[in-house]
N, C-alpha and C positions, 0 to 999 in steps of 0.2 A: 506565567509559568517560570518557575525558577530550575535554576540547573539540579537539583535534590529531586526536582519530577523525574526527570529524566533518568536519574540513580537508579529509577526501580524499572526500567525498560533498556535493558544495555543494549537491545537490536537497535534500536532509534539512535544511538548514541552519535554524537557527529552529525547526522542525518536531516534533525530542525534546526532551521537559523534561530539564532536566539533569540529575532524577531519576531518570530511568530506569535500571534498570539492565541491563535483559531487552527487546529488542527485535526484531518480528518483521516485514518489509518482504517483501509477497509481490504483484509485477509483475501487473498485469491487462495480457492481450494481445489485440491483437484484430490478425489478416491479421497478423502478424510484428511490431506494431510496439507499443509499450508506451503504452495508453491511461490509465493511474492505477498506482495502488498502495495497496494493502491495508494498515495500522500498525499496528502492535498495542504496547503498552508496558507495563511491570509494573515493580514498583519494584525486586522480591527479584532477588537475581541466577541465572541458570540456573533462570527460572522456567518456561519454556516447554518442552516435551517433544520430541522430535524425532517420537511420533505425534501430537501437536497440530500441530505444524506441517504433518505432511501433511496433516492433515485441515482445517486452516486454508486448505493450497495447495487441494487440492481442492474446495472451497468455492468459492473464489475462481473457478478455470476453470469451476463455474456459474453463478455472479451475472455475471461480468463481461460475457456477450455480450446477457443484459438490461438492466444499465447503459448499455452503449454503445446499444443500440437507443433507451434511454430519451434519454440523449443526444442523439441522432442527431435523431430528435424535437421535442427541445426549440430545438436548431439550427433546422431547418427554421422551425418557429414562430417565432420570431423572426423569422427572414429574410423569412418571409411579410407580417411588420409594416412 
């Protein structure tokens, strides 16, 4: 991956060591709208498995609507203050 990949994704920007070579970027949703994202990085390249990654994605569509409650949560507390 060259630094011009990255040009075209400026959320990531900063975000991958330039080491990386294997990157896995999987969207947390919540109500349609993309609440985080899930990184994953490895050095070797084509490190990641296409069933790791599903099993990664689906991982993620169960943490993520406890995340955002935890969230949601922590907002609230705050605002309380």
């Amino acid at each position: 991956m060259t630094n011009d990949y990255w040009s075209e994704y400026p959320a990531m920007a900063g975000k991958v060591p330039p080491t990386a070579a294997s990157v896995v970027c999987v969207p947390m949703v919540v109500n349609g709208e993309i609440f985080g994202v899930l990184g994953l990085g490895a050095i070797q390249r084509y490190h990641f498995s296409p069933n790791f990654v599903g099993t990664v994605g689906s991982v993620v569509e169960q943490i993520t609507p406890l995340l955002y409650q935890a969230w949601l949560a922590s907002e609230w507390e705050q605002r309380a203050w």
